[in-house]
Backbone as numpy.savetxt, mean C-alpha at the origin, in Angstrom:
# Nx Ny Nz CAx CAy CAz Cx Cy Cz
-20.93 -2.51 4.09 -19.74 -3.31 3.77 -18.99 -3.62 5.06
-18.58 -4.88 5.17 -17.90 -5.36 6.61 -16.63 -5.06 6.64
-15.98 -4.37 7.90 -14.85 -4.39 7.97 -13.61 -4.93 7.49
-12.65 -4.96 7.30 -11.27 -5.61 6.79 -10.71 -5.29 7.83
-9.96 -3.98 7.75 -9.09 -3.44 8.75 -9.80 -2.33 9.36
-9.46 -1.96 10.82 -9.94 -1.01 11.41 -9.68 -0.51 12.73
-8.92 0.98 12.71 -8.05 1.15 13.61 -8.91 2.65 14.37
-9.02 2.33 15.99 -9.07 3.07 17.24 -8.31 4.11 17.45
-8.06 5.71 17.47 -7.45 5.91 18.40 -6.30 5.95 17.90
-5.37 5.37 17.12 -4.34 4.83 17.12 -2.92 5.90 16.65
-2.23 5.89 17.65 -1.21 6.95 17.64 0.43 6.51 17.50
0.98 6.78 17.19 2.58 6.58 16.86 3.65 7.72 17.01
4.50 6.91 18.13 5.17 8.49 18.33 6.94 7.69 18.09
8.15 8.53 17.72 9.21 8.36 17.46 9.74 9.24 18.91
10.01 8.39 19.83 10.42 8.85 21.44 9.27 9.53 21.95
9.85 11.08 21.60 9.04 11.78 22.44 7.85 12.95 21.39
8.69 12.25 20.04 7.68 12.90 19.06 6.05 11.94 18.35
5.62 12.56 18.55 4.45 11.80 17.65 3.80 11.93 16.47
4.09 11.06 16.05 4.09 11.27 13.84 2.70 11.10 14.25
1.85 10.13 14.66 0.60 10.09 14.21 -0.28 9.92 15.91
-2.13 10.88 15.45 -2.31 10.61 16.80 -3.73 10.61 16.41
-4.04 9.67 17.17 -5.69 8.94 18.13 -6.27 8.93 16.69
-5.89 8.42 15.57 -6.39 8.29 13.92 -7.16 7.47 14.09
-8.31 7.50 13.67 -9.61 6.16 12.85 -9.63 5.88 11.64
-9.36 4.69 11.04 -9.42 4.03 9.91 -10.04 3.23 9.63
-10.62 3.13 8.11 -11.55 1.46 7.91 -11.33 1.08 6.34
-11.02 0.26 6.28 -10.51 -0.47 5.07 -12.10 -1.31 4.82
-12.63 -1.82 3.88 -13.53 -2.39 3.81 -13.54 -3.74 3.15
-14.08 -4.66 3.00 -13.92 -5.55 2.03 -13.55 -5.44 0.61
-12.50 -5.69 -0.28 -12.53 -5.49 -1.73 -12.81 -4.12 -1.84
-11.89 -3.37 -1.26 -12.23 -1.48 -1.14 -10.39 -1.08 -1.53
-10.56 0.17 -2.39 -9.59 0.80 -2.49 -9.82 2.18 -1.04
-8.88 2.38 -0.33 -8.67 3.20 0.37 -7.57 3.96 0.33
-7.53 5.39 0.04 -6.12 6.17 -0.21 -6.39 6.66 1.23
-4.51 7.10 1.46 -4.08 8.06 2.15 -3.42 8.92 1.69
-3.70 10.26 1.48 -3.22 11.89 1.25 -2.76 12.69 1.90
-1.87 13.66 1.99 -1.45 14.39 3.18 -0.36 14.98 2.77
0.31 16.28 3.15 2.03 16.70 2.93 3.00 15.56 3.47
4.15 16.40 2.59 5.11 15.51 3.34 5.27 15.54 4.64
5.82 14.65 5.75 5.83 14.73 6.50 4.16 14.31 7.75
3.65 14.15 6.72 2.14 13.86 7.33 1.89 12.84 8.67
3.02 11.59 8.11 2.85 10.62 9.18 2.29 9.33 8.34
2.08 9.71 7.15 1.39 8.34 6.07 2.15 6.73 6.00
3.41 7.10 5.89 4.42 6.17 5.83 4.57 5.32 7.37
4.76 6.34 8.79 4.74 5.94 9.38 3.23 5.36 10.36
2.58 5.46 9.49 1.02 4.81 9.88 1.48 2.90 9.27
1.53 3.27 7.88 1.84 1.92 6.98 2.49 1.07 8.05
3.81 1.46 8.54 4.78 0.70 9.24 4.28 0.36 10.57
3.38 0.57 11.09 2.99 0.67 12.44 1.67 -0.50 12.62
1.07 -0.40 11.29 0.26 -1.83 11.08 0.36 -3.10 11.17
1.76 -3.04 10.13 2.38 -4.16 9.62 3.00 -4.79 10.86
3.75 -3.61 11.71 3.87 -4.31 12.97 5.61 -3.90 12.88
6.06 -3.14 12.32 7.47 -2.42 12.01 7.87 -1.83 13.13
6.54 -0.72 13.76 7.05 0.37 14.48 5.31 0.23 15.99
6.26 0.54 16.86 4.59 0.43 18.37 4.14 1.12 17.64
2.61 1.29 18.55 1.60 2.03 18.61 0.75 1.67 19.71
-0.12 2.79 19.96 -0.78 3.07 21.01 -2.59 3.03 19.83
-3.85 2.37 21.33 -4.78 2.31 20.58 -5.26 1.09 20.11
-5.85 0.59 19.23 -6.75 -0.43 18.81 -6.62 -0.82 17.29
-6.31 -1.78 16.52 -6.06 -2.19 15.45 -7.14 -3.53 15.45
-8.29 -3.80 14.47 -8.73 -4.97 14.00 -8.50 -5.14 12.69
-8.48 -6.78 12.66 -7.97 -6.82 11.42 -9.06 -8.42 11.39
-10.09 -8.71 10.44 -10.96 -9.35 10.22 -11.89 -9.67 11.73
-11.99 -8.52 12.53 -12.59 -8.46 13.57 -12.31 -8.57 14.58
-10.82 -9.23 14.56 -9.67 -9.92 15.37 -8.82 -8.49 16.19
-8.43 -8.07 16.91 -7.53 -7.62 18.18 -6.18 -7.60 17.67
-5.39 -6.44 16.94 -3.72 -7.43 16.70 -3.71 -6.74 18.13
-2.44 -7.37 18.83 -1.96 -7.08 19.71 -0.66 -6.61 19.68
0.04 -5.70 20.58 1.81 -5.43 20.39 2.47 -6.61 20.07
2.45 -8.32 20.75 3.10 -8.71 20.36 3.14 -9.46 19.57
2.16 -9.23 18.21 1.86 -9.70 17.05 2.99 -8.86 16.15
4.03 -9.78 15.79 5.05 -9.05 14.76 4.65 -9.07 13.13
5.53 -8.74 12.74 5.45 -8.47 11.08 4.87 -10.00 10.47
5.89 -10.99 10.85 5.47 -12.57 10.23 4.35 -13.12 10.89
3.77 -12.80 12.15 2.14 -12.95 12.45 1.02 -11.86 11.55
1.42 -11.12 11.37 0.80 -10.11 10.49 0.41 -10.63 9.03
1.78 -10.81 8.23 1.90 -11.42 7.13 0.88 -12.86 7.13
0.79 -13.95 8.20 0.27 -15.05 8.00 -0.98 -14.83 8.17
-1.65 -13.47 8.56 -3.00 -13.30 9.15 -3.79 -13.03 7.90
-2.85 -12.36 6.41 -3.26 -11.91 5.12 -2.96 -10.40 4.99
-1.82 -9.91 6.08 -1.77 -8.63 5.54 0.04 -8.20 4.45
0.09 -7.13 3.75 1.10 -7.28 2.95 1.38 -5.96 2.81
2.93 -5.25 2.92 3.11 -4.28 2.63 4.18 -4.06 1.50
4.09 -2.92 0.88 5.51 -3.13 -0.55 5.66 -1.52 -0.13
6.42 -1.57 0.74 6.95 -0.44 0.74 7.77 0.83 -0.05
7.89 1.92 0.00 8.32 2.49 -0.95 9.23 2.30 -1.64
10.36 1.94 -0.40 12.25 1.65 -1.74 11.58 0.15 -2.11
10.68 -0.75 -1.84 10.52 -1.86 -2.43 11.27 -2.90 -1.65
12.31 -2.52 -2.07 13.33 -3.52 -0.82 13.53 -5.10 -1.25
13.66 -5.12 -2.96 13.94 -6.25 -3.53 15.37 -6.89 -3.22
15.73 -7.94 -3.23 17.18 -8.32 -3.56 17.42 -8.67 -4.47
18.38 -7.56 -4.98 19.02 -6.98 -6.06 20.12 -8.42 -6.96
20.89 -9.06 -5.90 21.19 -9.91 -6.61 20.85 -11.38 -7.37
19.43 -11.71 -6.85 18.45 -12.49 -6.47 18.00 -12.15 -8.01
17.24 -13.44 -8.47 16.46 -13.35 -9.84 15.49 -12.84 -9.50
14.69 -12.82 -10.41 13.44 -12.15 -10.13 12.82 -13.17 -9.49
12.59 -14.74 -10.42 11.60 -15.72 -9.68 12.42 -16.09 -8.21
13.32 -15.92 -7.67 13.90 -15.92 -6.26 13.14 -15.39 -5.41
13.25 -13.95 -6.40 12.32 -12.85 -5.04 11.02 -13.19 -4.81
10.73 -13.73 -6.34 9.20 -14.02 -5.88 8.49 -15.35 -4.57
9.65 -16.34 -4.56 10.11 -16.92 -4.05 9.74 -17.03 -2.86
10.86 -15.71 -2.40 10.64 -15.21 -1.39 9.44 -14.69 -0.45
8.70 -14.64 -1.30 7.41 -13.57 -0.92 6.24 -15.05 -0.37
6.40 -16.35 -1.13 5.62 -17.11 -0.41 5.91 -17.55 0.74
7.48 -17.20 1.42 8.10 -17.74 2.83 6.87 -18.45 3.71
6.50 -17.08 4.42 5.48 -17.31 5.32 4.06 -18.37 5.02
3.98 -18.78 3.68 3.12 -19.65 3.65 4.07 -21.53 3.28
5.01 -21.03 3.17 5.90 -22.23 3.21 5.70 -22.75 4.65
5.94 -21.92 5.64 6.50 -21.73 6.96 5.44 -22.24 7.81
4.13 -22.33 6.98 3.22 -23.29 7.27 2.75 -24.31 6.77
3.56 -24.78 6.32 3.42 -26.25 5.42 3.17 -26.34 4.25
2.90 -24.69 3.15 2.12 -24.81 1.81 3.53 -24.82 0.86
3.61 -25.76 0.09 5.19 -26.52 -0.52 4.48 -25.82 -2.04
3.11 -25.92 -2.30 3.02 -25.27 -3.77 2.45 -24.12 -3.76
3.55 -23.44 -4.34 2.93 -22.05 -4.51 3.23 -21.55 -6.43
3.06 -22.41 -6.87 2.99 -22.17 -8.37 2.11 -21.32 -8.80
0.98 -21.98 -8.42 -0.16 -21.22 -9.04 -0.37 -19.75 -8.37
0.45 -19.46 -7.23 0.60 -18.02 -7.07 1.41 -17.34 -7.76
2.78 -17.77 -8.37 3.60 -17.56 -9.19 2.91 -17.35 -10.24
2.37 -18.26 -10.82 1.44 -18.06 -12.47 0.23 -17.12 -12.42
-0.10 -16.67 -11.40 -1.21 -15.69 -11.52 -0.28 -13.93 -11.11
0.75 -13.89 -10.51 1.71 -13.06 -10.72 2.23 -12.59 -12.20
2.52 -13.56 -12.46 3.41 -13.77 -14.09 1.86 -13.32 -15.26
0.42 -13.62 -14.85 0.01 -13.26 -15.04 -0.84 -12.00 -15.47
-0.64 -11.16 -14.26 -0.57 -9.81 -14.03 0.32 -9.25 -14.64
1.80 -9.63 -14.18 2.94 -8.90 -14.98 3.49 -9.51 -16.03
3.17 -9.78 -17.41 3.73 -10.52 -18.21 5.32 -10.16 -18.33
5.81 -8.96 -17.73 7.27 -8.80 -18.45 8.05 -9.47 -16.82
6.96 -9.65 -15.80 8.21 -10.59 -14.97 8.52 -11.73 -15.22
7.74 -12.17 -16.01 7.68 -14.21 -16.62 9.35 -13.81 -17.62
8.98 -12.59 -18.57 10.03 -12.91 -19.37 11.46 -12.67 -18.64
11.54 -12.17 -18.07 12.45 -11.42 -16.73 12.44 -12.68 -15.71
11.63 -13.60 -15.71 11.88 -14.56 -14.44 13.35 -15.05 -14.34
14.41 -15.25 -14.77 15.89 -15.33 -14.76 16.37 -14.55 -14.82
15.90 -13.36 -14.54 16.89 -12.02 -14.60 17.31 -11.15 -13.16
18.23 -10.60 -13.30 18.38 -10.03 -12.06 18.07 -9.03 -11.37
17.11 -8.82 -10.10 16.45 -7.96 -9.95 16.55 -6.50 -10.14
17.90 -6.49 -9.42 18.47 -5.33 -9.85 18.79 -4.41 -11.12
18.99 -5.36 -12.06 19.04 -5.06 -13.92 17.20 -4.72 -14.05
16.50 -5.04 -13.54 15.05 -4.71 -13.81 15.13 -2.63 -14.01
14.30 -2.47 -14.91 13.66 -1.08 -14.78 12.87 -0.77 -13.56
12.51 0.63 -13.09 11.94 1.07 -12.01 11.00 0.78 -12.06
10.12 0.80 -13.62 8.68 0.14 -13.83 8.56 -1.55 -13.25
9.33 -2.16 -14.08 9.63 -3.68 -13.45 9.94 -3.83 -12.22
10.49 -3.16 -11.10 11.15 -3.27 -9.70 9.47 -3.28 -9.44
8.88 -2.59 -9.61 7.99 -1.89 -8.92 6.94 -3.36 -8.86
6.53 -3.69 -10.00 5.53 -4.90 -10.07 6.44 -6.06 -9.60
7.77 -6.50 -9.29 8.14 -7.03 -8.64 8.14 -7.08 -7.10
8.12 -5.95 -6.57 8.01 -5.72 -5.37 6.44 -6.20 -4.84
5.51 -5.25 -5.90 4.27 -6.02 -5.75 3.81 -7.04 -6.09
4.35 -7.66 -6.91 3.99 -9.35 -7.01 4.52 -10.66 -6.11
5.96 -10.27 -5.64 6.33 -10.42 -4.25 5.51 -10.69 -2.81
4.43 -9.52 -2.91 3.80 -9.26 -1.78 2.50 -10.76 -1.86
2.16 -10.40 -3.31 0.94 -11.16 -3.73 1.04 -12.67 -3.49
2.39 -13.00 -3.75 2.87 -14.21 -4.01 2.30 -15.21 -1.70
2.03 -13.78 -0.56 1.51 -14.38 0.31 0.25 -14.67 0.19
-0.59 -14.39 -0.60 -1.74 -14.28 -1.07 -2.37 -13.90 0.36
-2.55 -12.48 0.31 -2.43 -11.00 1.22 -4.33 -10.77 1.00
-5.21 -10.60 1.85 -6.24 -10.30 1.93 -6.47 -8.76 1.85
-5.48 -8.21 2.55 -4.99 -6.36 2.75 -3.55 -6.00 2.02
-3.78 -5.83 0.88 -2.21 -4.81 0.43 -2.61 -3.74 0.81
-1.17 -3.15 1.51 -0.88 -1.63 1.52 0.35 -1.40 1.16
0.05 -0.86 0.07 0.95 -0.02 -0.95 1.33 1.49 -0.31
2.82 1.46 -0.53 3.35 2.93 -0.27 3.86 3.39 -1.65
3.27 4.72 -1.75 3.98 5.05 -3.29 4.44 4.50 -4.10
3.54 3.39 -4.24 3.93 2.57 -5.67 3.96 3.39 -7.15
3.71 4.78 -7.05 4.07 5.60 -8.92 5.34 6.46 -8.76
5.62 5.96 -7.67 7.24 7.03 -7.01 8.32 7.05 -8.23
8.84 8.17 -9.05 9.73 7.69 -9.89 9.60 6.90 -11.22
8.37 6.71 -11.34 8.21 6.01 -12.61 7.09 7.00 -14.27
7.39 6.37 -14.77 7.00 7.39 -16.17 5.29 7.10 -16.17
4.77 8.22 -16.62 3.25 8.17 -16.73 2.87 7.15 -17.38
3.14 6.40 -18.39 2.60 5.49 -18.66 3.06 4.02 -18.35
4.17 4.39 -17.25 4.08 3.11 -16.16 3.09 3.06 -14.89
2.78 4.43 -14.82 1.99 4.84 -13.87 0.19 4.07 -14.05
0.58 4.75 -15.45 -1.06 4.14 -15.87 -1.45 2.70 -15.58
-0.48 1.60 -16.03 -0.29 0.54 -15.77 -0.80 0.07 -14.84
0.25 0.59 -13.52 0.15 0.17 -12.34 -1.36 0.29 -11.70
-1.51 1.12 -12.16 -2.82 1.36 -11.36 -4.54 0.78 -11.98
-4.05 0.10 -12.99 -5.14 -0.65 -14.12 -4.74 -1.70 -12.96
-3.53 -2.33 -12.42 -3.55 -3.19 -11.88 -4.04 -3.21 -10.46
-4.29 -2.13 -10.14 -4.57 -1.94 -8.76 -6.41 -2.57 -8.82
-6.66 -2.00 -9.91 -7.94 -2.30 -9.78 -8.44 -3.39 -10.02
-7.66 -4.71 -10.61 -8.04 -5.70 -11.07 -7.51 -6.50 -9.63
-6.25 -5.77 -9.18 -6.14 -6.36 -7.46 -7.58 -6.46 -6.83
-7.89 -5.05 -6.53 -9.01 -5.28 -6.30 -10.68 -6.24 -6.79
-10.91 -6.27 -7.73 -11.70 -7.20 -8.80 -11.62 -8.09 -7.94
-10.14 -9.00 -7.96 -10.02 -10.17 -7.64 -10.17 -10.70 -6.16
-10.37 -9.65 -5.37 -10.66 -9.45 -3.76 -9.79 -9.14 -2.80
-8.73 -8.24 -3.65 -7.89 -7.95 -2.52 -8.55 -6.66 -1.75
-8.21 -6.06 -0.94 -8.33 -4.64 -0.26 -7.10 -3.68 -0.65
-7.20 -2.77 -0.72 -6.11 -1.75 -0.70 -5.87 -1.06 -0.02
-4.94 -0.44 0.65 -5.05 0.50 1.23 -3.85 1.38 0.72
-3.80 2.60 0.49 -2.46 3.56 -1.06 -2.50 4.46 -0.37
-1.30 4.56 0.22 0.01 6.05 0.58 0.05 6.31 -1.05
0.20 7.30 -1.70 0.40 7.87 -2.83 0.59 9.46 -2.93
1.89 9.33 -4.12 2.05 11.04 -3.81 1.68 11.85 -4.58
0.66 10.91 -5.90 -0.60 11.70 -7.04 -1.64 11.50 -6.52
-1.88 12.78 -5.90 -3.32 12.80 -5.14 -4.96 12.22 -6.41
-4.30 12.92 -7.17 -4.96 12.73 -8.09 -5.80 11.10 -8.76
-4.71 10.63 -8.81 -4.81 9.21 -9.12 -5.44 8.32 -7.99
-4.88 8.85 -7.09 -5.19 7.77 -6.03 -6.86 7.76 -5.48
-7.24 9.21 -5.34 -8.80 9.67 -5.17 -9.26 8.98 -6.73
-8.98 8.77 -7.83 -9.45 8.17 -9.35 -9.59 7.21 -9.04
-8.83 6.66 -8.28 -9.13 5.04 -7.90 -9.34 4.39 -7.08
-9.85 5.19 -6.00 -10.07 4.86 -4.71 -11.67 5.04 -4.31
-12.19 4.04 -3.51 -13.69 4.06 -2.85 -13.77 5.53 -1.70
-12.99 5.30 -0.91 -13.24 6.27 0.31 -11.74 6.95 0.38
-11.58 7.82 0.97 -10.03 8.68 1.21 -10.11 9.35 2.43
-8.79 9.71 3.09 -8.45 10.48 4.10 -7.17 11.30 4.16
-7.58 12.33 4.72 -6.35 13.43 4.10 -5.94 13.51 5.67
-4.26 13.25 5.61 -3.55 13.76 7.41 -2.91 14.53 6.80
-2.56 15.61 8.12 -1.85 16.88 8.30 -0.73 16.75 9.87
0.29 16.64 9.66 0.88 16.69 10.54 0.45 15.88 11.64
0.08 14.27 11.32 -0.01 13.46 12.30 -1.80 13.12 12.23
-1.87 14.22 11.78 -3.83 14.42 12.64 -5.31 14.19 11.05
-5.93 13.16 10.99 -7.21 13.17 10.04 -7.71 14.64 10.33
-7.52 15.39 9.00 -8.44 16.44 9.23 -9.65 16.52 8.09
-9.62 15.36 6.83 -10.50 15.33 6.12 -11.12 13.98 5.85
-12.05 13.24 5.75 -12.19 11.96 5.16 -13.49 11.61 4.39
-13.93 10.81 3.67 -15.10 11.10 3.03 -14.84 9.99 1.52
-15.93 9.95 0.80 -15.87 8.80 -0.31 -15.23 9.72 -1.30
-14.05 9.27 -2.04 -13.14 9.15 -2.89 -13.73 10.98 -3.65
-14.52 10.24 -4.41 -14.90 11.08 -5.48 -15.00 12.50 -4.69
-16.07 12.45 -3.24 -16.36 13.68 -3.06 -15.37 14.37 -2.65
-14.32 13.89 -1.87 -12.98 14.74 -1.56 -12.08 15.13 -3.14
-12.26 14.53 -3.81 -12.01 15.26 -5.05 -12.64 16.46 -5.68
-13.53 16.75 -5.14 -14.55 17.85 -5.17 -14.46 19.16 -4.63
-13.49 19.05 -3.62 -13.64 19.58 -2.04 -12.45 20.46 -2.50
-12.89 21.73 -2.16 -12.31 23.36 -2.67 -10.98 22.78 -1.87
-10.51 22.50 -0.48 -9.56 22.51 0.26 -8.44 21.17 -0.51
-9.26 20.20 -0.48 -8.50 19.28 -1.44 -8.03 19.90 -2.67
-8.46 20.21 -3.82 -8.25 20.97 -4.73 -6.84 21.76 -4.61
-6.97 22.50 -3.96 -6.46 23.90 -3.73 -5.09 23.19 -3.42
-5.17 21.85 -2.15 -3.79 21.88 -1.86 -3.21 20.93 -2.41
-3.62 19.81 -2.80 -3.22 18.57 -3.63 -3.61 18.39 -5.45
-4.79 18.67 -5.50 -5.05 18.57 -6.82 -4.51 19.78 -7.95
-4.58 20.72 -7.52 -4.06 22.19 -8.47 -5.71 22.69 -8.44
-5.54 24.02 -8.52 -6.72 24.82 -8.76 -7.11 24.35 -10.12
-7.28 23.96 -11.08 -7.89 23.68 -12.14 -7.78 22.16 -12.56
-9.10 21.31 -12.99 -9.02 19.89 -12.74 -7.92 19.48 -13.76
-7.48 20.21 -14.98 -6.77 19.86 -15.73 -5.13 19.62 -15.13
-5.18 20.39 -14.07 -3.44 20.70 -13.89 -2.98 19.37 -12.42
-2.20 18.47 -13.05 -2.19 17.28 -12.22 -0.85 17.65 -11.10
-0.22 18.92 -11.36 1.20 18.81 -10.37 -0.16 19.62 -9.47
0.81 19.03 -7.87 0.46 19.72 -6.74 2.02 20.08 -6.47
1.15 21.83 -5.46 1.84 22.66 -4.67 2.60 22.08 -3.87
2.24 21.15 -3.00 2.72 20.45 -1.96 3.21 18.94 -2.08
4.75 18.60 -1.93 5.18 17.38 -2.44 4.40 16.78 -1.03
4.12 15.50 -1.61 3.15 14.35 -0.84 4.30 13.19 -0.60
5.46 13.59 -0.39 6.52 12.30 0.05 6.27 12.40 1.38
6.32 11.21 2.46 6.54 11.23 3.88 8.18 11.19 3.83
């Protein structure tokens, strides 16, 4: 399977601290890819460091291509990449179809005036944002924020989503939801790449996985088999496959 995204080396430090160091990553074509780890791991600040939020040190390709430092967030975005970060970061006073709106900017910004049919394949996915399309973002439920935030993203029509804790706060059977949708994201050819803080779920729905510890890959391997893996288990999954809370909160 050919590359998507794929990162060297690649380290991130806050001054003189370093959240993340000399990490290898590979996103694949139409691939779910989780990231796992304690809090504090450095997961979040990997996400941000892609997108082009925060430096980094090291090597980033992205369809075979070189980003460079001074490739920002809106060169990023126009290249097909998309992030929905954890608070989401909707505007609250903004309708919903505003925000969504919003999310085609960068393809406005290059001359594309119709973006309907990205809208209607959104509204698609989420039938309760169509009914909600005049409503205010903020009045939305956490379940609704959430597919807003991600339909937002979609609306650039994004080759790479990376999702940060998109089940953060929401009820199991919004959870379930979301993640039926993840996979039909995928279906349809997106890539994924999932910060998530149900280890569980995310290895359920993911091709390949990698577990950081304090900055550093210390596990990686195809989905299923790290679900397998006594050390995974033990620290994320619960000692028994039935028991879905982990020991260790997985917030960055």
């Amino acid at each position: 399977m050919s590359s998507l995204l794929e990162i060297r080396g690649v380290s991130v430090s806050y001054g003189k601290v370093e959240a993340v160091r000399t990490l290898d990553l590979r996103v694949g074509e139409k691939q779910i890819v989780s990231l796992i780890g304690p809090n504090g791991a450095g997961k979040t600040t990997l996400m941000a460091a892609l997108i082009g939020l925060l430096p980094c040190s090291g090597e980033v390709f992205f369809h075979g291509d070189k980003l460079l430092p001074h490739h920002d967030v809106a060169h990023r975005v126009s290249l097909g990449m998309a992030l929905v970060p954890e608070s989401r970061e909707l505007f609250a006073p903004m309708s919903v179809e505003d925000n969504l709106c919003l999310g085609a900017f960068s393809r406005y910004r290059r001359g594309d005036r119709d973006y309907s049919d990205a809208r209607n394949e959104v509204f698609s996915l989420f039938p309760r944002l169509k009914e909600r399309r005049k409503q205010a973002a903020g009045t939305l439920s956490g379940g609704e924020r959430q597919m807003l935030a991600i339909g937002r993203a979609l609306m650039g029509k994004p080759c790479l989503l990376m999702l940060d804790e998109p089940s953060l706060g929401l009820a199991p059977r919004i959870i379930s939801e979301i993640f039926s949708i993840i996979e039909d994201l995928r279906q349809s050819g997106v890539s994924i790449l999932l910060v998530e803080q149900n280890a569980r779920a995310a290895l359920k729905a993911s091709d390949y996985g990698y577990v950081l510890e304090v900055g550093e890959l210390v596990l990686s391997g195809p989905a299923a088999k790290l679900a397998e893996d006594p050390k995974v288990i033990e620290s994320f999954l619960g000692k028994r496959p039935g028991i879905a809370l982990s020991p260790i909160p997985l917030l960055v």
